[in-house]
N, C-alpha and C positions, 0 to 999 in steps of 0.2 A: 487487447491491451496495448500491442504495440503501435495501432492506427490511432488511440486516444493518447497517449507518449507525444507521436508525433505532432497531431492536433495541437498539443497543451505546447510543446518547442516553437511549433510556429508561430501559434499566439504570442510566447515569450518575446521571439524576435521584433514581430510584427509591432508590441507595446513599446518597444525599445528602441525602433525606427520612429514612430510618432513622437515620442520622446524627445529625441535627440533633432527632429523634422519642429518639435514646437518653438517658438521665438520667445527669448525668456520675456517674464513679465517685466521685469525691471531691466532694462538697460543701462550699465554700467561702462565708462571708460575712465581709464587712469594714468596718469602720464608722472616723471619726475623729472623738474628742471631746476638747476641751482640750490638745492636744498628744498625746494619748496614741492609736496606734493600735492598734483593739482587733478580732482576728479567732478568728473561729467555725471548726471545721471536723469535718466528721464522714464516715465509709464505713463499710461494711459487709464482713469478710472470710469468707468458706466455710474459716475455721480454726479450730482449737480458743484457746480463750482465752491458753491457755499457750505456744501456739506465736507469737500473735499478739504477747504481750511479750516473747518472745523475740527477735521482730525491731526489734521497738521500742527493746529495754535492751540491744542487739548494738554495743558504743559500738566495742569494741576490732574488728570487722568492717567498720562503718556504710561507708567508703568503698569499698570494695566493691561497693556495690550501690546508694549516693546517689550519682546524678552528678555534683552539685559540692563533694564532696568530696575532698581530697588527701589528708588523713588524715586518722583518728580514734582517739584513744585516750585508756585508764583513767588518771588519776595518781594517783588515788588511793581505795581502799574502806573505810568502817567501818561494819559492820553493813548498811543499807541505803540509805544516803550514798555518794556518787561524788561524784568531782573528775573532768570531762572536758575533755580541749582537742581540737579540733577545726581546720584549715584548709581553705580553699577559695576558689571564686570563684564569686559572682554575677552573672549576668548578666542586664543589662532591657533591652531594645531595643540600642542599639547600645553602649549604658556599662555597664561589668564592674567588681565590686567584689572585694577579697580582700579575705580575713579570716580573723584569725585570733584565737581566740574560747575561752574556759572558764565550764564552767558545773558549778554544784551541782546533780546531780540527788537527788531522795530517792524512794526505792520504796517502796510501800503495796501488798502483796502481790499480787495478776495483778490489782489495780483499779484502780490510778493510777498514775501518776509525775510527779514536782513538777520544774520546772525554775528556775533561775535564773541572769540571768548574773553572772560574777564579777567580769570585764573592763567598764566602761561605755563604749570607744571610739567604739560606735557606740549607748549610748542605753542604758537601763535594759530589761531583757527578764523578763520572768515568763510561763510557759504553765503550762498542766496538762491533762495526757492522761489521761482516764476510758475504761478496759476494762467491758463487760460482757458476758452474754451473751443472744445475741436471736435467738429461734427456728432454733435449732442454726446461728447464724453469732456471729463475734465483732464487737460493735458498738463501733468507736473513734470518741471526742469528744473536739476538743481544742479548748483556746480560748486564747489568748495577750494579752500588755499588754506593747508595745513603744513605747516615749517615745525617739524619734529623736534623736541626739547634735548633730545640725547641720542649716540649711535646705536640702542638696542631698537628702539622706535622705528631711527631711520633704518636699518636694517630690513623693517618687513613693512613700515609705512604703506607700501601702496597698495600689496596684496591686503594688506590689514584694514585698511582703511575702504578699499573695495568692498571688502567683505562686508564688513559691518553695516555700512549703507546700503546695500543690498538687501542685509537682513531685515533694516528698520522700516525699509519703503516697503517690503513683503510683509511687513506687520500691519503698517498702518496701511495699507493696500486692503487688508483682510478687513479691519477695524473698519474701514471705510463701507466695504460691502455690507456687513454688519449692522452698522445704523442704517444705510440703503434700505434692507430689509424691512425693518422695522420705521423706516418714514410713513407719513400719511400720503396716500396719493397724491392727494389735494397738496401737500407741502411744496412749495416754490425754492427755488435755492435760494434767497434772500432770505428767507425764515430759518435759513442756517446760518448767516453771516453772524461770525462773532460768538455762535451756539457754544455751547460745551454742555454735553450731554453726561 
């Protein structure tokens, strides 16, 4: 009993050490200067480029597979211009926020996508997500500029804002593997350009 005790502790440790030894999947940095907080974020996914904006530009799906999402949808398309709204709720420790949010996004063919918000309730918002391709996986970078509307925001802004992104690239990280799964061999990442499954 006590040699299987031990066994089962050292495995503990041993799971605990790989753990903390693995490199997160999402890489996240965050910084605050002048009022404005400004965050980094980059991963790497084992999908073709074109399935990876597919999960990314999926606005009329997004809740589905973002947790704090209630909904998501198009309002409106011209050429490669979108009008999105969006609701949900955040949550940071024990305070939860909703929101309910539009944004101009603009697409720049499987290599970018511009965001903006259109609503300022909670603060002026600018990202941009750069696709490319990196040694047969698809390499997303995104980096954002958010100027918090009011001091309870700016109070936890960066950790908050950290977080969140975090959580949404770990979603559509998943979402991404996901339809991977279920691709056809045969499917080419151009056969995903512009897709929404």
């Amino acid at each position: 009993m006590l040699r299987l005790l031990t066994i089962a502790c050292l495995a503990l440790l041993l799971a605990q050490h790989l753990a903390r030894a693995e490199p997160a999947i999402v890489q996240v940095q965050s910084s605050s200067e002048r009022g404005h907080v400004l965050l980094k974020a980059s991963f790497r996914a084992a999908v073709p480029r074109g399935l990876a904006f597919a999960v990314l530009t999926d606005f009329d799906h997004m809740a589905e597979f973002v947790p704090n999402l209630r909904s998501s949808r198009v309002l409106a398309r011209q050429g490669n211009v979108f009008s999105i709204a969006q609701q949900g709720e955040y949550r940071y420790g024990l305070l939860s926020f909703s929101f309910d949010s539009q944004r101009r996004i603009e697409l720049h063919g499987l290599d970018s996508i511009a965001a903006q918000a259109l609503d300022t309730a909670n603060g002026q918002y600018r990202s941009l997500t750069r696709l490319s391709d990196d040694a047969g996986q698809t390499l997303v970078q995104f980096q954002a500029d958010w100027v918090p509307a009011n001091g309870l925001l700016a109070s936890i802004a960066e950790s908050y804002l950290r977080e969140q992104v975090e959580q949404q690239f770990r979603a559509m990280l998943g979402e991404m593997g996901n339809r991977a799964a279920r691709m056809p061999k045969s499917a080419s990442a151009a056969a995903y350009a512009n897709r929404v499954d």
